[in-house]
LOLUMLUM-110431 format. One record per residue (C-alpha): z negated, x, y negated. Coordinates in steps of 0.05 Angstrom, whole numbers, plus 5000, padded with zeros to 4 digits. Layout:
// LOLUMLUM-110431
ZXY...
END
This chain:
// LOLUMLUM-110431
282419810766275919990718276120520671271620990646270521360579265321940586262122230523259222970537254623370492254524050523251824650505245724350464241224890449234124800434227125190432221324830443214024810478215424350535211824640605205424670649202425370633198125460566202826010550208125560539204625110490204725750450211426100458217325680448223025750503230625650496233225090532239524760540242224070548248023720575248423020568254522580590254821830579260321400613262020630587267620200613273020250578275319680531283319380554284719510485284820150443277920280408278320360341271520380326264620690336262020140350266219960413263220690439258221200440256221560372254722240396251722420328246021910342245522140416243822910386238122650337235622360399234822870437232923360376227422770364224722880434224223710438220723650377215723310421211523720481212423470545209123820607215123610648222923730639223523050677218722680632223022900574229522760606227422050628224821880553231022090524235221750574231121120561231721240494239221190487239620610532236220190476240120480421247220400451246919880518255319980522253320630563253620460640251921110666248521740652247322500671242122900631241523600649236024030622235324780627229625310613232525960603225826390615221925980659214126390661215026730725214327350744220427820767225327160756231827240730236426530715234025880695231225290721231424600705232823880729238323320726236222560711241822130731241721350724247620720731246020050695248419430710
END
């Protein structure tokens, strides 16, 4: 039987320039992130942070990468994503959800956004 441990960030909260329209290079937008990260678990007890997924490290990731203006949520997603498969290579699979909370459209109410989800071996 194989065992998982997920890690989840949820709820990250950031504001940032990322989109297509010139607008949006000006006004920041709120968006919000949800990241979970799932590694095999270990047959014995972890006992350290090493053996897992430092979710401290996954956030200045991610904080690195809104600080950065990307035309595309996907293009941002996927460079985070690759990002923390370098940094930690324990984590076997990964979701990355990314939200824009006022998307520049007229008479739109909600969000939009787009999920990057990837398994490695």
């Amino acid at each position: 039987m194989a065992a998982w441990i997920t890690v989840e960030l949820n709820d990250l909260k950031f504001f940032a320039n990322h989109g297509l329209h010139a607008e949006e290079a000006v006004v920041e937008n709120e968006f919000k992130v949800d990241i979970c990260l799932s590694i095999k678990a270990p047959k014995k007890i972890i006992q350290s942070i090493k053996q897992t997924v430092n979710y401290a490290e996954v956030y200045n990731i991610v904080e690195q990468e809104f600080a950065i203006r990307y035309d595309l949520l996907e293009t941002c997603a996927m460079h985070i994503a690759q990002r923390i498969a370098e940094m930690n290579p324990v984590v076997k699979k990964m979701r990355i959800s990314i939200k824009k909370s006022n998307p520049p459209i007229v008479h739109f109410t909600g969000s939009v956004g787009v999920v990057y989800a990837a398994e490695f071996k």
